[in-house]
C-alpha positions, 0 to 999 in steps of 0.5 A: 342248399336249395335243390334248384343249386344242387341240380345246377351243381350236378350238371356242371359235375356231369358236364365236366366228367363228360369232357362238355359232350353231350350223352350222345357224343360221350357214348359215340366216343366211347364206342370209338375208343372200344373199337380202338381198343379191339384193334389194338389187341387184334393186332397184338395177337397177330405180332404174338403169333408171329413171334411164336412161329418164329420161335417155333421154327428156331426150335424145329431147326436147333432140334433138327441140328442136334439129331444129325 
């Protein structure tokens, strides 16, 4: 295979990985979806810890019942 072909190859190969964005906006993507997924966490750690408060206080006022 002639490396002209095989160049031609590859770069299809890599526009198609790359969804036909150039390396720019494939980086951009990226760091957008990164962002996201930050997000995503940041958020399930704030519903994480409110559900533990929550349990905390059922805890605190089951022990307090039974003390009495």
């Amino acid at each position: 295979m002639p490396d002209k072909d095989l160049d031609e190859k590859v770069e299809r190969m890599l526009s198609a990985a790359m969804g036909g964005l150039t390396p720019h906006e494939a980086l951009l993507k990226a760091s957008l979806d990164e962002a996201a997924k930050v997000a995503e966490r940041a958020a399930a750690k704030e519903k994480n810890r409110e559900r533990a408060l929550r349990l905390l206080a059922e805890l605190d006022k089951a022990q307090g019942k039974s003390k009495s």
